[in-house]
RODO-2510 file (C-alpha; in nm, 4 decimals, decimal comma):
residues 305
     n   res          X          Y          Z
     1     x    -1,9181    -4,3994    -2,9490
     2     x    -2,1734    -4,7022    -2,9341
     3     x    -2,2142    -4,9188    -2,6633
     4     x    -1,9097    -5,1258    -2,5991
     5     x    -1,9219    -5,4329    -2,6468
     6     x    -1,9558    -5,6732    -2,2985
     7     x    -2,0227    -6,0048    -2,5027
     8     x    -1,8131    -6,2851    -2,3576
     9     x    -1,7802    -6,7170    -2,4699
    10     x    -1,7092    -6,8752    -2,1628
    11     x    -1,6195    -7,2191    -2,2956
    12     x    -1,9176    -7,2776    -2,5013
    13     x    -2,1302    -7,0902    -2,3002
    14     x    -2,2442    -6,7107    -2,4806
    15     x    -2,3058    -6,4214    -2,2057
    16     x    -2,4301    -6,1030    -2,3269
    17     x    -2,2080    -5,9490    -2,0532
    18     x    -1,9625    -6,1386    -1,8170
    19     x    -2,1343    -6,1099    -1,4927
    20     x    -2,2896    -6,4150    -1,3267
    21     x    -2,4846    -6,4660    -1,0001
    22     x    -2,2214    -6,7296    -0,7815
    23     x    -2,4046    -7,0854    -0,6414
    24     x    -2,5621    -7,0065    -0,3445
    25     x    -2,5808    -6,6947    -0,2970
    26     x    -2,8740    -6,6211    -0,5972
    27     x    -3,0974    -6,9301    -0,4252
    28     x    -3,2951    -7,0138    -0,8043
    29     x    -3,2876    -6,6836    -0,9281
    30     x    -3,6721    -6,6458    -0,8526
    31     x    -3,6592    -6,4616    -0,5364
    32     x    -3,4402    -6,1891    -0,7047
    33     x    -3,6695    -6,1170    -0,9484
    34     x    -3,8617    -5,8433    -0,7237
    35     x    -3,5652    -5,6441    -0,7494
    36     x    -3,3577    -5,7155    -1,0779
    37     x    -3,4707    -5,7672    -1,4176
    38     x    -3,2986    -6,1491    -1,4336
    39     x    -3,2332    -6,0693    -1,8084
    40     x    -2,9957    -5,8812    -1,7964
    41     x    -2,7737    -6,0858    -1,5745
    42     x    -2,4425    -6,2547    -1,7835
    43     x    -2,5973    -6,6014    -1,6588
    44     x    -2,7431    -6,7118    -1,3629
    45     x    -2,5783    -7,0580    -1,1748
    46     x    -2,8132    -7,1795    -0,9418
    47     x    -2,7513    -7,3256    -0,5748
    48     x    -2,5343    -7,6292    -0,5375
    49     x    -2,7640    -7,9198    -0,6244
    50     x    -2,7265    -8,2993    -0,4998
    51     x    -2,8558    -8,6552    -0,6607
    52     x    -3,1396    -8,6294    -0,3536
    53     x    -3,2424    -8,3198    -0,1034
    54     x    -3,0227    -8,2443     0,1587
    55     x    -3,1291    -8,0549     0,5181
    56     x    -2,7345    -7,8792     0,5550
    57     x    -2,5768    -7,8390     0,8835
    58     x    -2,7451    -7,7583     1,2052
    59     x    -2,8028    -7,3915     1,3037
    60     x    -2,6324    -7,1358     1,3771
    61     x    -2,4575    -7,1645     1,0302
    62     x    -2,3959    -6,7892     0,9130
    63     x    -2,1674    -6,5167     1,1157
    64     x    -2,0729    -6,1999     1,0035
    65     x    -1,7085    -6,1154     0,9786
    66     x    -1,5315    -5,8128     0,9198
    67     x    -1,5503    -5,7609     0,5254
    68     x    -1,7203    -6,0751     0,5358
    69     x    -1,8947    -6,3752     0,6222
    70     x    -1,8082    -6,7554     0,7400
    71     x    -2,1145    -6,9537     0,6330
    72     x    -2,1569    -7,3551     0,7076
    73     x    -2,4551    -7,4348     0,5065
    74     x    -2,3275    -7,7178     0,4290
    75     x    -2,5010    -7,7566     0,1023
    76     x    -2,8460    -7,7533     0,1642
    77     x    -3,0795    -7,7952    -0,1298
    78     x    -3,3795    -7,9641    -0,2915
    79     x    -3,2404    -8,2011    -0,4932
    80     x    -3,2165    -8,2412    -0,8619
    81     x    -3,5564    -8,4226    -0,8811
    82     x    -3,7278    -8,1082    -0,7514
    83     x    -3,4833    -7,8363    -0,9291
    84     x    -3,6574    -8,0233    -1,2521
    85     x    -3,9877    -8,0119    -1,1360
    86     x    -4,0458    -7,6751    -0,9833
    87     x    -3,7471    -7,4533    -1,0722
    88     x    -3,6628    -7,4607    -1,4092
    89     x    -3,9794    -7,4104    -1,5619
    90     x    -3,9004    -7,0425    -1,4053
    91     x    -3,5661    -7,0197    -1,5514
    92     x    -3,6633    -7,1716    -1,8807
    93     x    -3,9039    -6,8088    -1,9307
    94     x    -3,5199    -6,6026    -1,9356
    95     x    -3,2847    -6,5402    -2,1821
    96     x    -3,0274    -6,5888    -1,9418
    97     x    -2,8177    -6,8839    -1,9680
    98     x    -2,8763    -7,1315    -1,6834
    99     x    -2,5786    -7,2870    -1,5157
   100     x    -2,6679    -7,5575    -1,2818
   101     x    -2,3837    -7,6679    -0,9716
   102     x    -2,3713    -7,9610    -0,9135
   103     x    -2,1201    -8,1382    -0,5842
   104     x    -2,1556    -8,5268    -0,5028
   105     x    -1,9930    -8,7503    -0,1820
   106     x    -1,8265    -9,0181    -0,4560
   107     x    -1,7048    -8,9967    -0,8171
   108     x    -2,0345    -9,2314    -0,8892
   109     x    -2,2514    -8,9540    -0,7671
   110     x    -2,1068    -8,6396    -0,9934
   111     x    -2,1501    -8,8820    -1,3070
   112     x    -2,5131    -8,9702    -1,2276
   113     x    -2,5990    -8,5955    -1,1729
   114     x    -2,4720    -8,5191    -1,5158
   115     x    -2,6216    -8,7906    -1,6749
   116     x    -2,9731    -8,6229    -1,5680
   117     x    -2,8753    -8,2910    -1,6772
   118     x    -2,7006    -8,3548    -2,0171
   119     x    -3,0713    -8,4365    -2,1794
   120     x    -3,2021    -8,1128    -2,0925
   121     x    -3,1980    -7,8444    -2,3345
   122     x    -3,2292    -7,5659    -2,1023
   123     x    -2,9406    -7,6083    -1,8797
   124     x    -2,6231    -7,4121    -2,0582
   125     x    -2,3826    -7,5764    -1,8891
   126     x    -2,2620    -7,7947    -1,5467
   127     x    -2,0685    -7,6177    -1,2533
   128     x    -1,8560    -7,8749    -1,0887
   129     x    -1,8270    -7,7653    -0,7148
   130     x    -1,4945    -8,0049    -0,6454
   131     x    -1,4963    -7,8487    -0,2723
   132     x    -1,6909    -8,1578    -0,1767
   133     x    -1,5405    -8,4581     0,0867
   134     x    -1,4902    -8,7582    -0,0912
   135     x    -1,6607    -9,0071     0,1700
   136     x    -1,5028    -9,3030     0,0029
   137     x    -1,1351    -9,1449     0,0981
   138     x    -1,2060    -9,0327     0,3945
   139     x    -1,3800    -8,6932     0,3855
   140     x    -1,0802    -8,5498     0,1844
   141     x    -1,2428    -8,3188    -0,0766
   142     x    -1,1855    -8,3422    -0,4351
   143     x    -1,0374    -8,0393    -0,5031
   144     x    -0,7436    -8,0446    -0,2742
   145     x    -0,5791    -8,3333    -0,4737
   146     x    -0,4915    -8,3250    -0,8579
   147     x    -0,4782    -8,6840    -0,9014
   148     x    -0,8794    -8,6538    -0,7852
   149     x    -0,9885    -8,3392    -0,9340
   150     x    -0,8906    -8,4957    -1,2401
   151     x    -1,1027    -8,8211    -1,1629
   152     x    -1,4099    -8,6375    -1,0980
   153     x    -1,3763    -8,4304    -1,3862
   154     x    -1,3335    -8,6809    -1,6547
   155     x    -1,5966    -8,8845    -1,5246
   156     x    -1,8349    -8,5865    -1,5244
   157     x    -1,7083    -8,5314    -1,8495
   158     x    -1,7890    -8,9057    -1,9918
   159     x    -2,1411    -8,8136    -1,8852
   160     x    -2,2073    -8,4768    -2,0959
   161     x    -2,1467    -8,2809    -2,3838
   162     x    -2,2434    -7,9413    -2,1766
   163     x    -1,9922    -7,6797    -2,1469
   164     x    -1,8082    -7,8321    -1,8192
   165     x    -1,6782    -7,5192    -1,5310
   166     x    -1,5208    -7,6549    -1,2615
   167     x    -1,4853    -7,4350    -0,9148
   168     x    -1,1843    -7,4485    -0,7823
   169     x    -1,0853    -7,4720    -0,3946
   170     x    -0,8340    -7,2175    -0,2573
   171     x    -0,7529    -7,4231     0,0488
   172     x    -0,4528    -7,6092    -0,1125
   173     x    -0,0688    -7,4995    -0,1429
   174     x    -0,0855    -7,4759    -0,5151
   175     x    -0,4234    -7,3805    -0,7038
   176     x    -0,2605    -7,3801    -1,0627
   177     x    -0,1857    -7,7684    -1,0193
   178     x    -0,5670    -7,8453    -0,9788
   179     x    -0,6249    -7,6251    -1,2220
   180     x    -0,4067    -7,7434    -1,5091
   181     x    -0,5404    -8,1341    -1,3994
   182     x    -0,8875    -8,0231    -1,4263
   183     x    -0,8207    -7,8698    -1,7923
   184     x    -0,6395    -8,1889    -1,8735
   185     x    -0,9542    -8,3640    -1,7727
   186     x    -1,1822    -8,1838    -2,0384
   187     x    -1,3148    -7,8564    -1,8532
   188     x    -1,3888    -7,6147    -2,0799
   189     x    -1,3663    -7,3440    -1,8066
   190     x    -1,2508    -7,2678    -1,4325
   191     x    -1,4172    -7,0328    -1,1481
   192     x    -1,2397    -6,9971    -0,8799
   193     x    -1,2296    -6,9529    -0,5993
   194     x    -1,4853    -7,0848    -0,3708
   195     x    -1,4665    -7,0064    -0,0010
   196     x    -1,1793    -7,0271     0,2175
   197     x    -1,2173    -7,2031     0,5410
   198     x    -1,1936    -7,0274     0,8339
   199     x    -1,4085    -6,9736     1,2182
   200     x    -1,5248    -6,7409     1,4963
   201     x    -1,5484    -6,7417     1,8415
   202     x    -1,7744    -6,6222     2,0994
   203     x    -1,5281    -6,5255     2,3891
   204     x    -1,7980    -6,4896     2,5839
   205     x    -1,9436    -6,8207     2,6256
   206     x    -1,5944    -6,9819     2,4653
   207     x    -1,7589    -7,1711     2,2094
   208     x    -1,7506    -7,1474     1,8572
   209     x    -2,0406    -6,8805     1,6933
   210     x    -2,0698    -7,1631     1,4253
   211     x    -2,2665    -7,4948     1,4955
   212     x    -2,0156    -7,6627     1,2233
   213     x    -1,7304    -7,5062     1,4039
   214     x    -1,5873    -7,3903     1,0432
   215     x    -1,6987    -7,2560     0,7768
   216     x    -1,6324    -7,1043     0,4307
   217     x    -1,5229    -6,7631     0,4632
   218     x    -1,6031    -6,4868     0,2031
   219     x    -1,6558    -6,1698     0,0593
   220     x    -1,4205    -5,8435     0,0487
   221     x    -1,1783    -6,0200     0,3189
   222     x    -1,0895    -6,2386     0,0270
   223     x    -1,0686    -6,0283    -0,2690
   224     x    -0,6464    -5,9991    -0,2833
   225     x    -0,6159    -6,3498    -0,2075
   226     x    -0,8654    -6,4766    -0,4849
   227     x    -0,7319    -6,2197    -0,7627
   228     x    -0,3934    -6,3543    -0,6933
   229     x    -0,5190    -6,7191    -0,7582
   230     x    -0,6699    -6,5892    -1,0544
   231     x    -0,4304    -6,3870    -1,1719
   232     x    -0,1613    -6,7462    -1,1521
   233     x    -0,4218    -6,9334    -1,3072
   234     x    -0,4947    -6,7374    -1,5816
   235     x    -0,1285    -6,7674    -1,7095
   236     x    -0,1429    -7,1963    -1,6767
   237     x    -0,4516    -7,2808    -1,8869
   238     x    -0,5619    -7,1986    -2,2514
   239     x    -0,9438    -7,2220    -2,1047
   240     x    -1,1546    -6,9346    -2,0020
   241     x    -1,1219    -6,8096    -1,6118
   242     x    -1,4108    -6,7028    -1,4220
   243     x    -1,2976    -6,5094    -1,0993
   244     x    -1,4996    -6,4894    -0,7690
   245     x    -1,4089    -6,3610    -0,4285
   246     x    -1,5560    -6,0341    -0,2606
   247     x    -1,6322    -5,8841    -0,5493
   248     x    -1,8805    -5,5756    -0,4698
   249     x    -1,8322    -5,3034    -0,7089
   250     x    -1,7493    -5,2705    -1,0984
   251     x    -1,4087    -5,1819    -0,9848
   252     x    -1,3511    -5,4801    -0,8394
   253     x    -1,4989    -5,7216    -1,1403
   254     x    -1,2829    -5,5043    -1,3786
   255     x    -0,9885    -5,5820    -1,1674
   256     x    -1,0363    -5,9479    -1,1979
   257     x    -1,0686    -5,8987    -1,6048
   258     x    -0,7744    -5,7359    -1,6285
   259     x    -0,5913    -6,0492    -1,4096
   260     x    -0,6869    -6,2617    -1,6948
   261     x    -1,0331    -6,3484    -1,6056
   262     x    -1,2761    -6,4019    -1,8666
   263     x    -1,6120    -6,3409    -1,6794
   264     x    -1,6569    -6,2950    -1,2593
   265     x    -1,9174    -6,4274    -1,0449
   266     x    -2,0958    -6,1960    -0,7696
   267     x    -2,1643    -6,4349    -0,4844
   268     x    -2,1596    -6,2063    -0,0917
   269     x    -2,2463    -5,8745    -0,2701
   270     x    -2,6018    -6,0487    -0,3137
   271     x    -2,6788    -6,0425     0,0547
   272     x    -2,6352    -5,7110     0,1173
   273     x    -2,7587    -5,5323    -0,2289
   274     x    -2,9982    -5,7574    -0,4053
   275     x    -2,9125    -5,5336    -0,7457
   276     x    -2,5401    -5,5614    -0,7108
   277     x    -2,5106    -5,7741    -1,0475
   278     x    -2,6690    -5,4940    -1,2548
   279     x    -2,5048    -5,2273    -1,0491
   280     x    -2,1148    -5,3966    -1,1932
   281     x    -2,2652    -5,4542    -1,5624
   282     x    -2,3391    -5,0798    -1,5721
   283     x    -2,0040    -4,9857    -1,4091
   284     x    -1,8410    -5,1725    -1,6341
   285     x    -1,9933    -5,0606    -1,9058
   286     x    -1,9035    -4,6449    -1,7968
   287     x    -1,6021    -4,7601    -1,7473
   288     x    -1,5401    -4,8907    -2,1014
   289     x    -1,7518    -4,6142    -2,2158
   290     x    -1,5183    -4,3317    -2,0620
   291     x    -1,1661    -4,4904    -2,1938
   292     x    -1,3378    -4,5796    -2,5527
   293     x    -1,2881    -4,9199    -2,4888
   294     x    -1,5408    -5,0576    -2,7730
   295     x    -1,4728    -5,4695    -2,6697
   296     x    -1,4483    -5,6377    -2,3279
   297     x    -1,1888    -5,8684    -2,4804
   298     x    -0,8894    -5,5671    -2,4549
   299     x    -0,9307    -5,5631    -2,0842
   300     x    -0,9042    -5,9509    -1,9702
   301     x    -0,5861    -6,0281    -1,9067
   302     x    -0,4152    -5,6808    -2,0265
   303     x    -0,2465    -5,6493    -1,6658
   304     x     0,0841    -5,4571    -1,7533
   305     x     0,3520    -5,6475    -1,5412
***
């Protein structure tokens, strides 16, 4: 049998396989590069980038959990200005699609970063990270209300004609509502989830082991509850699904394909094994290889219910 084929189209976007690095946990793909050969990679989607740099939270701001970690980053990066300037002339040397995240404080702030991105060539596609607080209402974030993750996608959408992926939050009571107002709002695709919020304490000095006090909690911990989301998602849209949540093995990304996913991102499995992403393309691949399986497409979404 020849090589089966791992060739995914998620929503405009054309992986040679359907494994991509998750924002912020690949930093710009450059400091893998010792380790990986970057070309190989699905796509790459670079840390979560803002209209102007941003410092994060104060330290401490990662804790290890069992299965996991609770991270409060809270978003820090160098700004879109400097992404231009000094990252992407790296990334523009790979075959590897480049999907940049993007997350704003106000509707106004998503459109503008779009606006800079949709004239350059190089960038595949936009990742709208809708786990943001909306300052203007509050602090509520975007992704926890329908009526505004539609808002914030259309706009974005006004802005560009790149494939659009918006990244859903799992910290609401229904994820297949955002969802389906997302898709109504022109997103060609969905990843999901991002991290679920959660904290630790240090009994001993009875305060909390993160500066933030919460944080975003992820890896293995979270794999049932993220294939789940996918899995209900899956079943509401007619766009492609991109699931993410503690996966570590090709076992696990398969798992998500077969829930209806279309491609998975490998986000926590990058801190502790720097060549996890080619580790699940070649599982997957054996895997297909050993059940003559010549085409990715006969696994997503073939869960037998």
């Amino acid at each position: 049998m020849s090589k089966p084929d791992l060739k995914v189209d998620i929503g405009g976007i054309k992986l040679k396989n359907p494994v991509i690095t998750a924002s912020g946990t690949f930093g710009y793909a450059q400091e893998f590069e010792p380790f990986i050969d970057l070309n190989r990679i699905g796509a790459i989607i670079v840390k979560g980038l803002s209209l102007e740099p941003s410092r994060g939270n104060k330290p401490p701001r990662i804790v290890e959990t069992p299965c996991g970690m609770l991270n409060a980053i809270g978003l820090e990066n160098i700004g879109i200005g400097i992404f231009i300037k000094k990252m992407l002339p790296f990334l523009k040397t790979l075959s590897t699609p480049t999907i940049v995240n993007i997350y704003g404080t106000s509707i106004e702030e998503y459109s503008m970063l779009a606006e800079v991105i949709e004239d350059i060539e190089e960038i595949a596609g936009i990742e709208v990270n809708i786990s943001c607080p909306n300052v203007k209402k509050g602090g509520i974030a975007f992704g926890v209300n329908p009526k505004a993750a539609y808002k914030v996608t259309k706009a974005v959408r006004k802005k560009t004609t790149k494939p659009l992926m918006v990244k859903l939050s799992p910290n609401v009571t229904d994820i297949t509502e955002i969802a389906v107002s997302a898709a109504d709002a022109g997103a060609n695709s969905l990843s999901l989830i991002n991290t679920i919020t959660g904290m630790s304490i240090d009994i001993k000095t009875r305060r909390p082991r993160l500066a933030n006090i919460t944080g975003g909690l992820s890896g293995p911990a979270i794999k049932p509850i993220a294939l789940r989301m996918v899995w209900q998602v899956a079943q509401k849209v007619d766009i492609p699904v991109i699931g993410i949540g503690g996966i570590v093995t090709a076992d696990d990304a398969i798992e998500f394909i077969i829930a209806g996913a279309t491609a998975v991102q490998i986000g926590t499995a990058n801190f502790i094994n720097p060549r996890a992403t080619i580790e699940i393309i070649k599982g997957i691949e054996d895997f297909m290889t050993d059940r003559n399986i010549s085409s990715i497409k006969e696994l997503v979404g073939s869960l037998d219910t």
